[in-house]
N, C-alpha and C positions, 0 to 999 in steps of 0.2 A: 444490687447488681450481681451479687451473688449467685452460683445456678443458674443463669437465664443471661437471657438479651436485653440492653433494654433500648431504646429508641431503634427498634428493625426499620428498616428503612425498606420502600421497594426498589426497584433496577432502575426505573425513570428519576425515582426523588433521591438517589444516592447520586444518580448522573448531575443533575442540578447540584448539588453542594460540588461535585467537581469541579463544573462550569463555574462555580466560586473563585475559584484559580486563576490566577494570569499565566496567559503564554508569557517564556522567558526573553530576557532580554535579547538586544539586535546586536549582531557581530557581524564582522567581514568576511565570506568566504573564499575560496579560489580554487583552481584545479578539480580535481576530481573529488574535492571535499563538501563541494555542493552536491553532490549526490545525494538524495534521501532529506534535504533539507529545506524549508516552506521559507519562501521570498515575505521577507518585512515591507517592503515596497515595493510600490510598478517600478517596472523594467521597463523605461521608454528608447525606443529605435534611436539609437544616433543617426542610422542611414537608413536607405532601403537596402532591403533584401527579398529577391534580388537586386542588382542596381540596375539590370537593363531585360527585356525580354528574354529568355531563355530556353534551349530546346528543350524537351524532356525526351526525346529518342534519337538515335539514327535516323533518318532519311533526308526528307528535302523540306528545305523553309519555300515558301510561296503563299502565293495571295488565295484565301480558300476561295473567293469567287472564284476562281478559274479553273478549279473542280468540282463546279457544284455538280451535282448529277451524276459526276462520273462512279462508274462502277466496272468490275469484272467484263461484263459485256457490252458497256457505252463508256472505253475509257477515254479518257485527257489527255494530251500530248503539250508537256511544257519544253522549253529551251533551258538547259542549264547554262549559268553566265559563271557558274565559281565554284569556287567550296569555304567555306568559313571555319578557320581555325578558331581550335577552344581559347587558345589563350590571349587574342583579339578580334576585336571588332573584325567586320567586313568593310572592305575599301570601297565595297561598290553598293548600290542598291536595285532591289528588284521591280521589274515594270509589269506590265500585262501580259501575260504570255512566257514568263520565263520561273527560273526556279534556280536554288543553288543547292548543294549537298551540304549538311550540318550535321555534326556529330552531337550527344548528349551534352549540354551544359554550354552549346557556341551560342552568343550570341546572335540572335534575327537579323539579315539585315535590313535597313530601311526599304521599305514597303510590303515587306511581308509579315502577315499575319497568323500562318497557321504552319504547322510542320505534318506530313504524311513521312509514314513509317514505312523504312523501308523495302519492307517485305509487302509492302502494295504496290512498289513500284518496277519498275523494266526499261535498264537502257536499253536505246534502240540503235544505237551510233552517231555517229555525228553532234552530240550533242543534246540530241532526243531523247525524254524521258517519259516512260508510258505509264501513267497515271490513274489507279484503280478501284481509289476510293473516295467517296466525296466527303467534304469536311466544314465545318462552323469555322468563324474568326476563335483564336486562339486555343483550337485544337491539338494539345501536345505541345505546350507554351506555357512558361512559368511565368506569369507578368510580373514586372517589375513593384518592385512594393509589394507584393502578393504576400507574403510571410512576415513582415513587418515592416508600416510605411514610419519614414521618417517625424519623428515627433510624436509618432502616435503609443500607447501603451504595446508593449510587443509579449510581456507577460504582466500577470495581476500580481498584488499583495494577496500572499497565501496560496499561490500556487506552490506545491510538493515542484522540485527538480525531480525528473526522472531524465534518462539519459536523453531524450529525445529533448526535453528543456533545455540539459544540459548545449547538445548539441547547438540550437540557437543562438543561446546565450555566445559560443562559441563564432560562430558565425558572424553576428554583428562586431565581433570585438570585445566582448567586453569579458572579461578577465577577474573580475572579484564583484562580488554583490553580497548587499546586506538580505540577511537570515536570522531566523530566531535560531538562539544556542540549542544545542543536543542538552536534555535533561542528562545529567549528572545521577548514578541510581546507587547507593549504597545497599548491599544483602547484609542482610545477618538471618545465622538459625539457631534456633533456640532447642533446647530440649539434651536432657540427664543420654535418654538410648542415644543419643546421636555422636559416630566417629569419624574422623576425616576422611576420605576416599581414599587417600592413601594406606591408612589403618586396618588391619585385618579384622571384623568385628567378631567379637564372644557371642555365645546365645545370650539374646536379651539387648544386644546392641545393632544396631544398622548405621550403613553410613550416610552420610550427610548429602543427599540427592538437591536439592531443591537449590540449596545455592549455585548447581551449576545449571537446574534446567530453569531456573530462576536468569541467571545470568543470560543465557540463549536469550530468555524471553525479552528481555528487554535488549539487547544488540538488535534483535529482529525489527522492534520499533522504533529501531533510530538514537538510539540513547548509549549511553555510554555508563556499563557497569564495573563496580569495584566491588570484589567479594571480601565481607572481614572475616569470614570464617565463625568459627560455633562461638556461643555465648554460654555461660551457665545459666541452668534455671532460678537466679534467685534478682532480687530487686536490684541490688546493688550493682551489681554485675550488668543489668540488663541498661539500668539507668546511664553507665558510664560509657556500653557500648551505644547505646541509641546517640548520647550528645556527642560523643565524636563522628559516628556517620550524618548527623545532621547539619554538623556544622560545615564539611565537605562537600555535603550532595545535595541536591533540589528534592529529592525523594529516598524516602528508605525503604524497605521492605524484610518486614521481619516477618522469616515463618516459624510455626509453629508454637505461637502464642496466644494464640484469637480463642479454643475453643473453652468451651466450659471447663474448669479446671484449673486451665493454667491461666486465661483470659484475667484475671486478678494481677497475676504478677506485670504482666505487659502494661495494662490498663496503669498500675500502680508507678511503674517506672516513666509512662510518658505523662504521666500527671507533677512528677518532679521535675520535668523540664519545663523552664521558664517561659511565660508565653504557649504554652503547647496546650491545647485546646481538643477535646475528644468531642469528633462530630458525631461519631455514631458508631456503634458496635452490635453487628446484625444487619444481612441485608437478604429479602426476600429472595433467595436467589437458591436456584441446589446442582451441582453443587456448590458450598461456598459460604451457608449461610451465617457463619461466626465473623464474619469480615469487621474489620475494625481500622477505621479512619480516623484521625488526629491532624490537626495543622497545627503549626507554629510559623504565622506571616503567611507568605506563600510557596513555605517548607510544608513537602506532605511524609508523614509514617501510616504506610498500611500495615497491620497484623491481621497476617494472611495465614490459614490455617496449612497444619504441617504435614496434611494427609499430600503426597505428592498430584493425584490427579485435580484433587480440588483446587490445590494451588494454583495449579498451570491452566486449570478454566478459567478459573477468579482474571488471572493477567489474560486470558485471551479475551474473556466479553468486556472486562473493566478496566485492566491493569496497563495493555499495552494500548489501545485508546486512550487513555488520560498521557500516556507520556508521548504519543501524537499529540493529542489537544497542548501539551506544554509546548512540544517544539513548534507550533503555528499549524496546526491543522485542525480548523473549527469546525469541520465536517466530521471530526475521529469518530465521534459516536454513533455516526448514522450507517446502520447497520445495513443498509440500502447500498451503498456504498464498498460492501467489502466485498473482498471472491468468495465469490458462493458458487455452488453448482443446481442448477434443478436437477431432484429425483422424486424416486417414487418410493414410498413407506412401503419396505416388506412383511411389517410384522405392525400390531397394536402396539401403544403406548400408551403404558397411563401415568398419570400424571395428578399432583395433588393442589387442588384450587389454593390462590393466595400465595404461589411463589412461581416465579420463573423456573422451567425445569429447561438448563442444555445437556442433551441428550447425547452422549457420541456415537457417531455412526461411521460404518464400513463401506463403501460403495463399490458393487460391482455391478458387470454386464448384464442389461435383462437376459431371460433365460432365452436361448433360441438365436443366440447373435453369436456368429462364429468369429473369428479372426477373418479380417478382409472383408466382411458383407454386413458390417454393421450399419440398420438403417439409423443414420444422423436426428430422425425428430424421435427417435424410440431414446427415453428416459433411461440410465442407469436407476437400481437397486441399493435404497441406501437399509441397509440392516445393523438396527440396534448392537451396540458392541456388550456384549452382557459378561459378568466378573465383578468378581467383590473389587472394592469401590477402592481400593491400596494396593491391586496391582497397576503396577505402571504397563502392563501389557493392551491394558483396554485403552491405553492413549495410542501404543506403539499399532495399534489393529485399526485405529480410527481415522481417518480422511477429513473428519472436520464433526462439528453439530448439527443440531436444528433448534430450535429454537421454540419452546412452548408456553406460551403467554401464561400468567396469572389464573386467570379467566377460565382456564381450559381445564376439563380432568381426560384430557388426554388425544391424541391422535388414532385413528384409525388406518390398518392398511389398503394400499394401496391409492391413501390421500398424498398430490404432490406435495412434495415438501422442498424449502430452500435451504442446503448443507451449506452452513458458514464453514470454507475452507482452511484448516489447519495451515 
């Protein structure tokens, strides 16, 4: 194992040993703390929502038969009999020929089926309402049960909460639902140059990046991180710090250990912990390829290499996915699935067969598209971010990647390509 990799794995067959992993256990959440977190169980409607027909605009509830046809120059003349307040019913109900004024969210009253808006319409006096456009049965109507009927599933197991979830849930009532727990993330960083942020470093030292853009990276994904701060380069050290973050956290993440060189002393300290299992060290990937994966149960340690941009790719394509896939998102991986933007390739790229290459890129305006007259189907300019490969500048220049398979020695300009969004 010395010098080299041994079991490289590629991006699909390291994703499979993740998929090894169970999503975390089910807790209860509430408030605003379901936010960002994937439902363990359907969510069935206690009631309906709405409970009763409902306007969606301003204007008049009425029967849409009795404007059918009507337009601007063949309009409809109804009788208003009322108005329906938002926060009850209507005491009366509508016949043939007539109509009432409803504000957004009043209830319909009985016999009317459609609502016109209204700014199609025209008193005339006496009652007389001039009627301008013609309309379908519940035209500008929330039906009843429409957003969840009673009984029935209102969300699935493994839906993500986002606020509009959130909202729902809100909605019906319901106040706490079970969720898979937020992964738990302990950092450590390894390495002799490395001094606390706070530290002013000598020539020959730098400070310690990665545990904080390390830490970003996984808050981003929903998880919840604890930094321990630097570790020494030697076994003992590394051993003592790895079993106290594993015993706290669902996942650790140590950088600056993976690559050739120092890859012995990490390897060697997670081989002293009990149970703790080395899936693999190397994965077809660039950058990133010293990556090193270990279990212990369904405790994971990545040793993730110390160069800062490689790290922070490693957690975009692998790192923050897998800790989606823990919190209940069985989708994390599918890279179909994430913001991306279409563009178009400004420059070649080459690329070396038998490893995934992500590529960072810059995206600006095609050439010729001023402020205010941009045409909407013209593609932005994604241009390669070029710079040795340990400034953090080429992340801070980048908008996101692309993605270049295995298979490939490389792209050509002006091929669309799909920039997975930073």
């Amino acid at each position: 194992m010395k010098n080299g990799f041994f079991n490289v794995l590629s991006v699909a067959e390291f994703i499979d040993r993740l998929r090894d992993f169970s999503p975390l256990p089910v807790e209860t959440a509430q408030g605003t703390d379901i936010d960002g977190r994937v439902l363990a169980e359907d969510v069935i409607a206690p009631e309906d929502l709405p409970l009763a027909h409902r306007s969606c605009m301003d204007g008049y509830a009425l029967r849409a038969r009795d404007v059918f046809g009507a337009s601007e120059s063949n309009p409809a003349y109804l009788e208003s009999v009322g108005a329906v307040r938002i926060e009850t019913p209507a005491g009366f109900s509508i016949s043939p020929g007539e109509c009432a004024s409803i504000v957004t969210g009043g209830i319909l009253p009985e016999g009317a089926d459609a609502v016109i808006m209204v700014e199609h319409t025209e008193p005339l006096g006496a009652g007389t309402i001039e009627m301008r456009k013609s309309l379908a049965p519940h035209d500008n109507v929330m039906l009843r049960g429409e957003d969840a009927s009673l009984g029935k599933v209102a969300l699935a197991a493994g839906t993500l909460i986002r606020p509009q979830e959130a909202g729902l849930l809100a909605a019906l009532g319901m106040e706490r639902v079970q969720v898979h727990a937020r992964p738990r993330v302990g950092i450590l960083s390894t390495g002799d140059e490395l001094v606390p942020v706070s530290h002013t470093p000598r020539v020959g030292q730098v400070r310690d990046v990665n545990s904080t853009t390390l830490g970003c990276c996984v808050r981003r994904a929903g998880a919840v991180p604890t930094l321990y701060g630097l570790v020494e380069d030697d076994v003992d050290s590394l051993e003592a710090a790895l079993r106290g973050a594993l015993e706290a956290n669902d996942v650790v993440l140590l950088s600056g250990g993976s690559s050739v060189g120092t890859s012995d002393l990490t390897v060697a300290a997670m081989q002293r912990l009990e149970g703790l299992k080395i899936v693999n060290h190397g994965v077809a990937i660039s950058p990133g390829k010293p990556l090193i994966l270990g279990r212990q149960g369904n405790k994971a340690v990545w040793g993730l290499p110390g160069q800062v941009a490689s790290a922070q790719v490693v957690m975009f394509v692998l790192g923050a996915p897998f800790l989606r896939y823990l919190a209940g998102e069985t989708a994390a991986f599918d890279q179909s699935l994430w913001p991306a933007r279409r563009a178009r390739l400004g420059r070649n790229i080459a690329s070396k067969p038998g490893r995934e290459d992500y590529v960072r890129v810059h995206l600006r305006a095609a050439s010729g598209e001023g402020a205010g007259q941009k045409d909407p189907a013209c593609l932005p300019v994604a241009e390669p971010v070029q710079g040795k490969s340990g400034l953090l500048k080429t992340l801070i220049l980048s908008h996101g990647v692309i993605r270049i398979p295995s298979h490939s020695e490389g792209v050509y300009e002006g091929t669309d390509v799909d920039v997975l969004l930073f």
